[in-house]
C-alpha positions in Angstrom: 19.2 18.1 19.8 22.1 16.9 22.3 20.9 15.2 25.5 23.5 14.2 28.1 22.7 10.9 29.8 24.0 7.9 32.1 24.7 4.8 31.0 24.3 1.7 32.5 23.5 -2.2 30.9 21.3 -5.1 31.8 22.8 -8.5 30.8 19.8 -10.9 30.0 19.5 -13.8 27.6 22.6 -13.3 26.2 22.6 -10.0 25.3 23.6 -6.8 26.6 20.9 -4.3 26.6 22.6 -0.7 26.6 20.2 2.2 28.9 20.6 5.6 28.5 19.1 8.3 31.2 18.7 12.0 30.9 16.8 15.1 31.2 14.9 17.0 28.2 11.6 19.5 28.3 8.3 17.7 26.7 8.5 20.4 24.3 12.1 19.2 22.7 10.9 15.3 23.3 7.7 16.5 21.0 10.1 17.5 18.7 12.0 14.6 18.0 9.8 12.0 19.0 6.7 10.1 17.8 4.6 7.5 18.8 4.2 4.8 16.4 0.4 5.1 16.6 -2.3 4.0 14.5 -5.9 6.5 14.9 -9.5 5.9 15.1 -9.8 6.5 12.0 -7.2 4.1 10.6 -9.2 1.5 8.0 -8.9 -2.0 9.1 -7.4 -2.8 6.1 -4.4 -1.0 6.9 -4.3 -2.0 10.1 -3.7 -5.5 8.9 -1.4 -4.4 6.0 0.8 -2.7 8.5 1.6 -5.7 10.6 2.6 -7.8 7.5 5.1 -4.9 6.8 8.1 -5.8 8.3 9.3 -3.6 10.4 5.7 -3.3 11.3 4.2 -0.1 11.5 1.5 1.9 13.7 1.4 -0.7 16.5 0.8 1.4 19.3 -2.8 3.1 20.8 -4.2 6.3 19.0 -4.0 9.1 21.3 -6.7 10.0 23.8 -7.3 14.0 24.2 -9.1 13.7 26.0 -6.7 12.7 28.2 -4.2 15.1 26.7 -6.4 17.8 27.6 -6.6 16.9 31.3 -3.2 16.8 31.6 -2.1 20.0 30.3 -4.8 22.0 32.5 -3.3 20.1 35.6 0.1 21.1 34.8 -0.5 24.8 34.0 -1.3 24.8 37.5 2.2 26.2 38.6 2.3 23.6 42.0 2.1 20.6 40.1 4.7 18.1 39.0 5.7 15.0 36.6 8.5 13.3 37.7 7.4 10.4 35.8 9.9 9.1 33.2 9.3 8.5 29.4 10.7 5.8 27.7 11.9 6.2 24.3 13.2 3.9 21.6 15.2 4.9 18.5 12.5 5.0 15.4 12.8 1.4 13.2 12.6 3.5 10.2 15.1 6.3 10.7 18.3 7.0 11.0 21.0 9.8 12.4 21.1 9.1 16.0 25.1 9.4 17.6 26.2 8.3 20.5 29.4 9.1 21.8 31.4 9.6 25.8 31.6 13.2 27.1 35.0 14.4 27.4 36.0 17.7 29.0 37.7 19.7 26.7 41.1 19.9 25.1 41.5 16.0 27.8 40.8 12.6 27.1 39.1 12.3 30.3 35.8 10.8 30.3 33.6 12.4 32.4 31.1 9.0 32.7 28.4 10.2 30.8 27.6 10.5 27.4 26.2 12.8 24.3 22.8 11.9 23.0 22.2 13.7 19.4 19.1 13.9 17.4 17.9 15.3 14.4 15.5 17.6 14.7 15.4 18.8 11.5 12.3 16.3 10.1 9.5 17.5 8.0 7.6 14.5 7.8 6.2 13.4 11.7 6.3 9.8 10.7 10.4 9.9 10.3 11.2 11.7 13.9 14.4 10.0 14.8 12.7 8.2 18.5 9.6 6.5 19.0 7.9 7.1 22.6 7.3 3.8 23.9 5.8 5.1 27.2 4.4 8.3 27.7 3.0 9.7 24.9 0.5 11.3 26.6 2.5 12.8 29.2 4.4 14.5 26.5 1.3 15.3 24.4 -0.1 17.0 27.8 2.7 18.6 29.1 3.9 20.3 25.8 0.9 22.1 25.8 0.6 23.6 29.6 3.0 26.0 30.8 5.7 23.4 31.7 6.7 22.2 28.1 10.0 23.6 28.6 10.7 21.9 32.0 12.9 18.9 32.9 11.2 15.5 32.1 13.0 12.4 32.7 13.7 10.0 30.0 15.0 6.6 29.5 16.7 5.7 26.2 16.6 1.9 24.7 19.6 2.5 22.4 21.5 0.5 20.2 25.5 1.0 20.8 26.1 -1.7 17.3 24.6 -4.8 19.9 21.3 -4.9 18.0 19.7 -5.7 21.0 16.3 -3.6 20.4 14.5 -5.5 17.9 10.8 -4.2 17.1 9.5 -7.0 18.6 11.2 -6.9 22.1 10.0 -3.0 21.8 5.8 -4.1 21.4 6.9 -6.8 24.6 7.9 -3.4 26.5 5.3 -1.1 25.5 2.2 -4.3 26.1 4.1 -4.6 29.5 3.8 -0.9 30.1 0.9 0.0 29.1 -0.8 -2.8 30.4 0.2 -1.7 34.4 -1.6 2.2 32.9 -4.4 1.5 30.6 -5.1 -2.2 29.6 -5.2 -2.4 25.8 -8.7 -3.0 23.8 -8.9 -6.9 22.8 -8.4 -6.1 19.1 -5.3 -4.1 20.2 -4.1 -6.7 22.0 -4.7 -9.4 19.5 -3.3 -8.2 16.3 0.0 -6.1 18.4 0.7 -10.2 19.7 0.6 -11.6 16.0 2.3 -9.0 14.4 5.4 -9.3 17.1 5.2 -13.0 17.7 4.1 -12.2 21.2 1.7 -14.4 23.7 -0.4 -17.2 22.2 1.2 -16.5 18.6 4.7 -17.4 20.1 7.1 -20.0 18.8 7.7 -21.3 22.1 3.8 -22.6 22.2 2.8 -25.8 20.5 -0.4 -24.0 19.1 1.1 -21.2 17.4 1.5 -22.3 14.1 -2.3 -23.2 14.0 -3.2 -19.9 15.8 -0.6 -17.7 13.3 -2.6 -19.4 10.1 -5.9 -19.0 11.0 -5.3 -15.1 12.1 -2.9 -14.7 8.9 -6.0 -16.4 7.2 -8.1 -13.0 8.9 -5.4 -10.8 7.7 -6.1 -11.5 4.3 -9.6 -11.7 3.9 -9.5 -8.0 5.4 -6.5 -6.6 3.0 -7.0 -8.3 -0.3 -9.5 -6.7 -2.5 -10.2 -9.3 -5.0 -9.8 -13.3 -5.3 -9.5 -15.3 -8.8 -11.1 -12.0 -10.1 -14.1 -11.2 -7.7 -14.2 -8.4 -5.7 -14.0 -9.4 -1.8 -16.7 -8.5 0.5 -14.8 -8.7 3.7 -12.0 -6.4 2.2 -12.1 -3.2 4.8 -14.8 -5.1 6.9 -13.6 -7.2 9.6 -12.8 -5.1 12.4 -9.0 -4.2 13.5 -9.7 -1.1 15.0 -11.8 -1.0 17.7 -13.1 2.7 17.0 -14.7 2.0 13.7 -17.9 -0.8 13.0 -17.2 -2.9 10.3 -19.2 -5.1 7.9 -19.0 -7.1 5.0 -20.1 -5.8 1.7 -23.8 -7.7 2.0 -24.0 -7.0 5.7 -24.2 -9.6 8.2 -21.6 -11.9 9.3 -19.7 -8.7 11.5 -16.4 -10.4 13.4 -14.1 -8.5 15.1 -10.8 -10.3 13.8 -10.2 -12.2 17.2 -12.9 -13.7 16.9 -12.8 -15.1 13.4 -9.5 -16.1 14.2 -10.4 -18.4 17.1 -13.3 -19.5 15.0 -10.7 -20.6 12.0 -8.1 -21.8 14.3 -10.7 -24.2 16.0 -12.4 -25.6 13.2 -9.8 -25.6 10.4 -6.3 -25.5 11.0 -6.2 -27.1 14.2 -8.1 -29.6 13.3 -6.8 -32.9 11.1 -7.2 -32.0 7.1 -8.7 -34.9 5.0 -7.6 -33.6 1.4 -4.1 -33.6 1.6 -2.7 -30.5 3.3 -4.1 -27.4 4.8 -4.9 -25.0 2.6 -2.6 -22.3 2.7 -3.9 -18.8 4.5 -4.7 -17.1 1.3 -6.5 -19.6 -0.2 -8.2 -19.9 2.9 -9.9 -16.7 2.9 -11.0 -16.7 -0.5 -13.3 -19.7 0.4 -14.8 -17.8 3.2 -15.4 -14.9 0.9 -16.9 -17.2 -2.0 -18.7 -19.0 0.1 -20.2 -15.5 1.6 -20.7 -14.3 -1.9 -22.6 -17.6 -3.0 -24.8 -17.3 0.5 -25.8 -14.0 -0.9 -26.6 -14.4 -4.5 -28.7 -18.1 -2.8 -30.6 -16.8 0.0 -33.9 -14.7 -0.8 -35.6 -12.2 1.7 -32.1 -10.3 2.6 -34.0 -8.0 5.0 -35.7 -10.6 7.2 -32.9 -13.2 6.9 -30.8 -14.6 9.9 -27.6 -14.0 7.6 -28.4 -10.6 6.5 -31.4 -9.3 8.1 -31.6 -6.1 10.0 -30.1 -6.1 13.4 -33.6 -7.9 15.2 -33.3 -10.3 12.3 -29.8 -11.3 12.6 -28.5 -14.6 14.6 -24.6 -15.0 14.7 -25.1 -18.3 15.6 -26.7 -18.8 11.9 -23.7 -17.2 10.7 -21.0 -18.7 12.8 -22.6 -21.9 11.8 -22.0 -21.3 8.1 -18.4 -20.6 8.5 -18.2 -23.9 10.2 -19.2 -25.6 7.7 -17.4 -24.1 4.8 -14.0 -24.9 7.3 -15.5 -28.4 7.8 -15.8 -28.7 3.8 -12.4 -26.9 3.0 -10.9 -29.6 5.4 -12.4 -32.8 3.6 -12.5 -31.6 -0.1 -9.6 -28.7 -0.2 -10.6 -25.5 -2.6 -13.2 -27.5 -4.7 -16.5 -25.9 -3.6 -18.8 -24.3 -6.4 -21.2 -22.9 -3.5 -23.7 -21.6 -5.2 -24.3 -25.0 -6.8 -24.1 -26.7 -3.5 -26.6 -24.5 -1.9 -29.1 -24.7 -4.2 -28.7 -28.4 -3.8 -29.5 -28.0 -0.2 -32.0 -25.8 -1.1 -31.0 -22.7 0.4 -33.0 -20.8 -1.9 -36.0 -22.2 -0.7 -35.8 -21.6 2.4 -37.2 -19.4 4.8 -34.6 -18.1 6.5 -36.5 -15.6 8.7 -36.4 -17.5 12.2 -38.6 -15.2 13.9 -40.2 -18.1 15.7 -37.2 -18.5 17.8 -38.4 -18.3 21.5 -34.7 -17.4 22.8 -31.3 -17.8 22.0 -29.7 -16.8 25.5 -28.4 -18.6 28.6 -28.8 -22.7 28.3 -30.5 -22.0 25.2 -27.7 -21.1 23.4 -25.7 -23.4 24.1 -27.5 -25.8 22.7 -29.2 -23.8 19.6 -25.2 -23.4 18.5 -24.7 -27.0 19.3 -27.0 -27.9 16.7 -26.7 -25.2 14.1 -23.1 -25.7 14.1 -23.6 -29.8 13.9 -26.1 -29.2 11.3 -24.4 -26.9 8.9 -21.1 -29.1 8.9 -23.1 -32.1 8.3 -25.0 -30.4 4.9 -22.4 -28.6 3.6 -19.8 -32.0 4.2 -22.0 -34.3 2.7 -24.0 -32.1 -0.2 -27.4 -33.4 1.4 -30.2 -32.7 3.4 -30.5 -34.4 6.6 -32.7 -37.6 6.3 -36.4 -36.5 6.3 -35.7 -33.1 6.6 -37.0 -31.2 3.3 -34.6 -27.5 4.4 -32.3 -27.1 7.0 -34.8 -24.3 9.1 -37.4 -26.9 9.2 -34.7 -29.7 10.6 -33.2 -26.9 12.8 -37.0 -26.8 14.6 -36.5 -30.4 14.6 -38.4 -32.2 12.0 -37.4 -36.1 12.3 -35.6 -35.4 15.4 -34.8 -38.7 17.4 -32.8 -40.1 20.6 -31.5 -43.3 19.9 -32.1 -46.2 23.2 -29.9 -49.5 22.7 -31.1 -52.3 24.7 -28.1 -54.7 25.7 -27.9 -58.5 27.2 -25.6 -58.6 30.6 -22.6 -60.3 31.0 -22.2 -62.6 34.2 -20.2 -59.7 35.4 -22.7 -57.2 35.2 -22.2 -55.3 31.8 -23.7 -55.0 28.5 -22.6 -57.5 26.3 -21.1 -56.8 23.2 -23.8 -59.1 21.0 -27.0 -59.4 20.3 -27.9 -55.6 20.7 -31.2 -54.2 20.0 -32.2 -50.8 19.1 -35.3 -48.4 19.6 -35.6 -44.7 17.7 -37.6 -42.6 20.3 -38.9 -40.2 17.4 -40.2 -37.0 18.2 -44.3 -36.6 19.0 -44.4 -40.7 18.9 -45.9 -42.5 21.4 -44.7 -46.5 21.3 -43.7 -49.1 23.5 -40.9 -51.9 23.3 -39.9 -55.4 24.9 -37.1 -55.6 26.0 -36.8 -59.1 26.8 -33.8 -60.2 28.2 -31.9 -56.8 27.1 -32.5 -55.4 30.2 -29.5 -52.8 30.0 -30.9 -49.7 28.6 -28.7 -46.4 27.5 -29.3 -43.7 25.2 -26.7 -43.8 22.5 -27.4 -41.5 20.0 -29.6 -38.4 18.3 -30.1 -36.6 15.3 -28.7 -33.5 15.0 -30.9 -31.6 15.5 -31.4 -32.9 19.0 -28.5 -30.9 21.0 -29.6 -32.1 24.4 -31.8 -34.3 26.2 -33.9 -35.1 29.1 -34.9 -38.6 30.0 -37.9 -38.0 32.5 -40.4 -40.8 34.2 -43.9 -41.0 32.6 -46.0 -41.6 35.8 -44.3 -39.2 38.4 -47.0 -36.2 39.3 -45.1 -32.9 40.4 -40.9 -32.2 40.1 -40.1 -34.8 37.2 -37.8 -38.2 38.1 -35.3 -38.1 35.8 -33.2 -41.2 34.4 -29.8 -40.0 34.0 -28.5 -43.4 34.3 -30.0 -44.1 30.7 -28.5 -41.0 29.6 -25.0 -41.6 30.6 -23.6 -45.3 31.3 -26.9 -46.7 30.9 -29.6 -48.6 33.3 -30.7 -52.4 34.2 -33.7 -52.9 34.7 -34.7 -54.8 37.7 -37.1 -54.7 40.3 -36.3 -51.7 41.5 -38.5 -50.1 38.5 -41.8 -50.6 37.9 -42.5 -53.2 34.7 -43.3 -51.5 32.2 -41.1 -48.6 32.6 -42.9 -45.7 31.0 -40.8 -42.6 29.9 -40.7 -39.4 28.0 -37.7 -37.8 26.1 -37.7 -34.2 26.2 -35.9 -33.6 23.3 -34.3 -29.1 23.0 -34.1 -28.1 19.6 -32.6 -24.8 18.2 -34.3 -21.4 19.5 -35.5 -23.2 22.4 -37.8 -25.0 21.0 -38.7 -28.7 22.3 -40.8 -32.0 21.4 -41.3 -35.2 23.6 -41.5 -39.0 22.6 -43.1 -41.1 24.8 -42.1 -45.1 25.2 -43.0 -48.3 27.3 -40.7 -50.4 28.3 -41.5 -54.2 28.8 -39.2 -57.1 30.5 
């Protein structure tokens, strides 16, 4: 196919960016151009294989026909028009495309423009000679209405031997397109940016190496079938492709792979590693998917489990949490972990892991409920152990032994706690105590269990809207005659599933 076209050049960077225009029908275009689409059906597997491929392939949206559809019945109407031009981009992984000056003939005059050929002779869709960059569903439409054999035009990004139109510069023009039309889905968005180097995953950004591990770490816990030998749950199952659900082998745990790769990038790689270096992406993944494996063959009651319940059952906080703690143990210990061992130590498998006593898990609530199970996880699966007084994990999580921590401090002649001769008080939950202060009249809370993820401390006496202390919560209180001696509080304590428990004390000076 010969197209005749201007040519012009845009000078940028350094390079010199050669732009053809012309006129061909959608029918020819259909013919000799593709875009390099992935479906709805495409398996996330392959999605992520494709952008480790180099040049990568299937980056662009799958075709709407909806939209297709519309489009050809408005053009068969004979009144209407698309003056609308389509950008096109020669095809990474073909070849045959000339480029040469029209002369008139038997002259060496130049007329100013110049001879587009394409082959048009391809069996195989994939290998049409141009890619359509923008428009794809113009052409789609209009090659199927009774104007597929009029005028469109088209503006060529062709290479003249500058090797200005790398693939990645190509994605950058088709995510700036596209984005002004139809704003691409999240997954889209996130993957087309890593596999191109594009946006947060740039080199220019002093996060990217972080955020290019942790999603490279997604990658391939969704493309590799097996590690050390076992079969890999998440293999097909974390979700590339927004059309199609996706779910590891023993259900549960269901990430969409921006997601996951924030959640690695947070708690692993941009975080400071303890055993030596980072582990490396691969080895990476093959924790998680141990790990998962070991949660599985631990756990009893599947069904009615927070990890692998049904859908009512299910709490991604749980399972968030549990990630976060296999990072937080990858960073101190490296690839060590037998975790089946370890969470029969923690006693996983006695557990009851059915949390239907969870009141809510929205708003306020769940900030703090993935506060703590996030807090708590790290902790046990860092340190091998239950947490003090705490027989399982989903009895601490309701907030067995729970605590807030009041230090009682001397003050300086200036007015602020002095460093010596502190005293401490453990406000423990459902107690009711009282404490002398002395002359430590500065009071501040100063720490809590883990199980506590916020606090309230409230006055004891006050009938109606409760007086809260926030000075004790924060830099701290003296206690003076302003207050009334004794000082009686309460700590309301907010434990996971909003769930509380007070301790009452009475303070003495």
């Amino acid at each position: 196919m010969r197209i005749e076209c201007l040519r012009s050049s845009i000078s940028s960077g350094g390079k010199v960016f050669p732009i053809y225009i012309g006129f061909a029908s959608a029918a020819d275009i259909s013919n000799i151009a593709i875009a390099p689409a992935f479906t709805r059906q495409t398996d996330h597997q392959q999605i992520a294989a494709n952008i480790t491929a180099q040049p990568v392939r299937d980056w662009q949206r799958p075709i709407n026909y909806d939209r297709v559809d519309q489009i050809a019945e408005v053009f068969n109407n004979s009144g209407a028009l698309m003056p609308n031009p389509v950008l096109l981009a020669k095809n990474a992984f073909t070849s045959g495309i000339s480029i040469r000056p029209k002369r008139i003939d038997s002259t060496s005059y130049s007329t100013g423009t110049f001879i587009v050929d394409v082959p048009e002779d391809v069996k195989d869709p994939s290998q049409k000679p141009l890619w359509i960059l923008d428009g794809q569903h113009r052409i789609t439409g209009l090659s199927r209405s009774a104007q597929s054999g009029d005028p469109v035009p088209v503006v060529l990004l062709l290479d003249d031997g500058s090797n200005a139109y790398s693939s990645p510069l190509l994605a950058n023009l088709f995510a700036q397109v596209t984005t002004a039309a139809t704003k691409l889905d999240e997954l889209h968005n996130e993957w087309l940016t890593y596999a191109f180097n594009l946006g947060k995953y740039a080199t220019s950004r002093n996060a990217s190496d972080a955020a290019k591990r942790a999603f490279e770490t997604v990658v391939e816990l969704c493309r590799t079938p097996a590690f050390r030998g076992e079969a890999n749950p998440f293999f097909n199952n974390v979700q590339f492709n927004e059309h199609r659900p996706a779910s590891p082998t023993f259900g549960g745990f269901s990430f969409k792979c921006n997601a996951l790769g924030d959640l690695v990038s947070r708690h692993y790689y941009n975080l400071p590693v303890q055993h030596r270096v980072h582990l490396n992406p691969s080895e990476l993944a093959a924790e998680l998917s141990h790990a998962y494996i070991a949660l599985h063959q631990t756990v009893g009651n599947h069904a009615s489990s927070v990890f692998f319940g049904k859908a009512q059952s299910q709490q991604t906080i749980m399972q968030e949490a549990f990630l976060v703690g296999v990072l937080a143990r990858a960073l101190t210990y490296g690839s060590t972990a037998d975790y089946r061992s370890l969470l029969q130590e923690l006693k996983f498998q006695n557990t009851n892991w059915d949390f239907s006593w969870v009141r809510a898990l929205s708003g306020p609530a769940n900030t703090v409920s993935k506060r703590i199970a996030r807090n708590v996880l790290e902790d046990a699966l860092v340190r091998g152990a239950l947490p003090e007084a705490s027989g399982n994990l989903a009895d601490h999580l309701k907030g067995n032994g729970a605590a807030v921590v009041l230090t009682f401090s001397r003050l300086t002649p200036a007015g602020r706690p002095a460093k010596q001769g502190k005293e401490q008080y453990k406000m423990l939950r459902g107690a009711t105590g009282s404490h002398n202060a002395g002359t430590t009249t500065h009071v501040k809370a100063t720490e809590q269990t883990s199980n506590v993820g916020d606090f309230e401390i409230l006055d004891a006496k006050t009938v109606g809207r409760p007086l809260r202390y926030k000075e004790i919560e924060g830099r701290g209180l003296c206690l003076n005659g302003e207050y009334s001696n004794p000082l009686e509080i309460v700590v309301v304590m907010k434990h996971y599933g909003d769930l509380s428990s007070q301790s009452e004390l009475q303070i003495n000076w």
